[in-house]
C-alpha positions as CSV (number, residue, x, y, z in Angstrom):
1,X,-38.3,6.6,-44.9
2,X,-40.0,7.1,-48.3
3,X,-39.7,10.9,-47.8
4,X,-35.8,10.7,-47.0
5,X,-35.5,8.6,-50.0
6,X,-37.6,11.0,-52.5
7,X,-35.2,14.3,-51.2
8,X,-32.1,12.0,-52.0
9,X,-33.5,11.2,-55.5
10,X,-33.9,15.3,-55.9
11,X,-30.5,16.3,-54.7
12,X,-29.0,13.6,-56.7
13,X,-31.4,14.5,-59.8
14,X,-30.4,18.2,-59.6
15,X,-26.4,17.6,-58.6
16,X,-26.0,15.4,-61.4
17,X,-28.1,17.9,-63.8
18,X,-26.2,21.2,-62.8
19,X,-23.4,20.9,-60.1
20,X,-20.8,21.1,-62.6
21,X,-22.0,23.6,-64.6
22,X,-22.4,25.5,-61.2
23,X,-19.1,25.1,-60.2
24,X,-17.2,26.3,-63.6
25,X,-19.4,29.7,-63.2
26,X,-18.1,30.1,-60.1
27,X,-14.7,29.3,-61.0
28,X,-15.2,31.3,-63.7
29,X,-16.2,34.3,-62.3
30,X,-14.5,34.5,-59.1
31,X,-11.2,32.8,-60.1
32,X,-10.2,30.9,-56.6
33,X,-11.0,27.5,-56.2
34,X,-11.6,26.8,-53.1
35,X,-14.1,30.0,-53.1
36,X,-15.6,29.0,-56.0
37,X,-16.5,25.6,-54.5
38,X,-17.4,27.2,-51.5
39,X,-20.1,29.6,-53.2
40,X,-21.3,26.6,-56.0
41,X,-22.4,24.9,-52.9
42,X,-23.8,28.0,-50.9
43,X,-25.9,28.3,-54.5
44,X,-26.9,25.1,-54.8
45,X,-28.1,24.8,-51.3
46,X,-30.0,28.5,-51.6
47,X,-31.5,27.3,-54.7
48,X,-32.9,24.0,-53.3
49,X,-34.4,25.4,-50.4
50,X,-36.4,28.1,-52.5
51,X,-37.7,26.1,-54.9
52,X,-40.9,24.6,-54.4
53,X,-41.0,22.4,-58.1
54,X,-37.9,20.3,-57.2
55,X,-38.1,18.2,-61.1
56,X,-37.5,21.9,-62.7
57,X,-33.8,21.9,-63.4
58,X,-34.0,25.6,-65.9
59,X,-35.8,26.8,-62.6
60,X,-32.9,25.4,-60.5
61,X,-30.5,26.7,-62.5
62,X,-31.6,30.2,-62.7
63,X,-32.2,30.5,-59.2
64,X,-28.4,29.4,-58.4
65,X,-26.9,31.5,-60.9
66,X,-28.6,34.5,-59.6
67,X,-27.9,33.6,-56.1
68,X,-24.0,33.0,-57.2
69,X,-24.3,36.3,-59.3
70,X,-24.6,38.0,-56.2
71,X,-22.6,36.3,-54.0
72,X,-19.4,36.3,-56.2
73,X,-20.5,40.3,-56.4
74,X,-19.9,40.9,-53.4
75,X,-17.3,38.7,-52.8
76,X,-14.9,40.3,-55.2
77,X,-15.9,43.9,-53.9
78,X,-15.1,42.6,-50.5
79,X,-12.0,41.0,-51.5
80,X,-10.7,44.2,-53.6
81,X,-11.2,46.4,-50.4
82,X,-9.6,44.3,-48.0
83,X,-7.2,42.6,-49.6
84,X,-3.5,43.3,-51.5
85,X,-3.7,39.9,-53.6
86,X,-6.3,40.8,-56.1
87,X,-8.5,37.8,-57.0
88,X,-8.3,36.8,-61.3
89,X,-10.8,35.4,-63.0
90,X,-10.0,32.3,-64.2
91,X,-10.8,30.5,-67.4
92,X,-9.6,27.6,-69.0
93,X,-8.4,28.2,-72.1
94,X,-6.8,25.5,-74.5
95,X,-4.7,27.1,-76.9
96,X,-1.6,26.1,-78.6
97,X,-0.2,29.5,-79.3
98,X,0.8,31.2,-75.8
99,X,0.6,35.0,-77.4
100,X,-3.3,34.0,-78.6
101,X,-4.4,32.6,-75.0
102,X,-2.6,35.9,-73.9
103,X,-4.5,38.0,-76.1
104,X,-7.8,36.0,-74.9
105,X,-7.0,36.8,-71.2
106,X,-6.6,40.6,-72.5
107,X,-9.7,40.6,-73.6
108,X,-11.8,39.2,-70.8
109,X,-9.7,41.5,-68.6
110,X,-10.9,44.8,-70.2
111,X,-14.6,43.5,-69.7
112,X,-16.1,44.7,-66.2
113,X,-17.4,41.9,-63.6
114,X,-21.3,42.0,-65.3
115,X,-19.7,42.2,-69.1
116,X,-17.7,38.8,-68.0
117,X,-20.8,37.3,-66.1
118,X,-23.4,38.1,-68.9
119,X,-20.9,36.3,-71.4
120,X,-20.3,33.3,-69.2
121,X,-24.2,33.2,-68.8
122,X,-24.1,33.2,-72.7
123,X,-21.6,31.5,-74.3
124,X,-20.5,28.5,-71.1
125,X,-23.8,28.2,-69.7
126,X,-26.1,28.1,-72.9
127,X,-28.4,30.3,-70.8
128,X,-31.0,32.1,-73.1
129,X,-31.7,35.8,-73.4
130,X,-35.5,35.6,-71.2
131,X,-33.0,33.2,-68.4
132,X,-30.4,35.6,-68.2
133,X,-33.1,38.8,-67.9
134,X,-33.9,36.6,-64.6
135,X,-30.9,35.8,-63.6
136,X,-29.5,39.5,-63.7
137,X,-33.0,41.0,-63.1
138,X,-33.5,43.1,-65.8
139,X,-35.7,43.3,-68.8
140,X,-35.2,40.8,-71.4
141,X,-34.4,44.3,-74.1
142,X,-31.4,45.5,-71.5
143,X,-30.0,41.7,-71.6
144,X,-30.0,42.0,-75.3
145,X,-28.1,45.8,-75.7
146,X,-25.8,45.0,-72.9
147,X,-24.6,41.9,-75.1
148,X,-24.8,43.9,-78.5
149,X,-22.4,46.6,-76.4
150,X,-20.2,44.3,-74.7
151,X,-19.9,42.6,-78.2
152,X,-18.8,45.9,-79.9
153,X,-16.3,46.5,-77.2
154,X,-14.9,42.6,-77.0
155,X,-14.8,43.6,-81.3
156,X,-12.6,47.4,-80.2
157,X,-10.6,45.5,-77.9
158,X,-9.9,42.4,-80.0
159,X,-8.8,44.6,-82.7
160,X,-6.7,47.0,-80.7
161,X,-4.9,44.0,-79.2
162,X,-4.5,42.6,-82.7
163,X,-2.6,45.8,-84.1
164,X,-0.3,45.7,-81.3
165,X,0.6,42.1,-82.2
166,X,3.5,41.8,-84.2
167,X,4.5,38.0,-85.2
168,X,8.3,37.2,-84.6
169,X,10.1,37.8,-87.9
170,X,12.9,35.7,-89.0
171,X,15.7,37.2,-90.4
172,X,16.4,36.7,-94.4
């Protein structure tokens, strides 16, 4: 009875700590939502059952995003194989001006699938250089010239799509 009731306290500890956050990389990087919910909780489960310090939520959060890093992976190579309807990744941008969400969308499109997964890592999930080294598995120097690189493209691009923007004129 006591044990039952400690492994509810943990799920609900670590649910309410990173579910969320779980779910919107998925969603993220996979672009479906009932996939992505599908592989959040596939993650979350994987992640549970590996870890042997339940309390360590960074831990837990590392281990799922690697586990979902892989899964979503494969998932979208699977899915571009077999399948006409290609999959977009999805991201929920609030903009007022249509061309500038447009240009946004542009730009996370010319990125390839570990460009886009590195920045979500980044910039949505707060993850640090040394977590996201473990969560891709390579060295802590690769994490930080694959961002420096995918920076200076995101810049090429960016400015590339800004030269081709031309704002409506109104006639005099």
């Amino acid at each position: 009875m006591a044990e039952e009731a400690l492994l509810e306290n943990q799920v609900t500890y670590l649910y309410h700590a990173s579910a969320k956050k779980l779910y919107n990389l998925a969603l993220s990087s996979i672009g479906d939502q009932l996939l992505a919910e599908q592989l959040a909780i596939d993650a979350f489960v994987f992640a549970y059952n590996r870890l042997s310090d339940k309390s360590d939520v960074t831990q837990f959060r590392i281990k799922s995003a690697r586990h979902l890093y892989r899964k979503t992976k494969k998932t979208l190579i699977h899915h571009s194989r077999h399948s006409a309807q290609k999959l977009s990744t999805h991201e929920s941008i609030e903009s007022t001006n249509d061309t500038e969400k447009s240009r946004i969308q542009q730009l996370l499109s010319s990125l390839n699938y570990d460009e886009r997964f590195l920045l979500l890592l980044l910039l949505q999930q707060k993850f640090a250089k040394k977590e996201i080294a473990r969560v891709l598995y390579i060295p802590e120097f690769m994490v930080k010239k694959r961002i420096y690189h995918m920076f200076k493209k995101a810049i090429s691009v960016w400015a590339g799509l800004s030269e081709s923007f031309v704002p409506d004129k109104k006639p005099e």
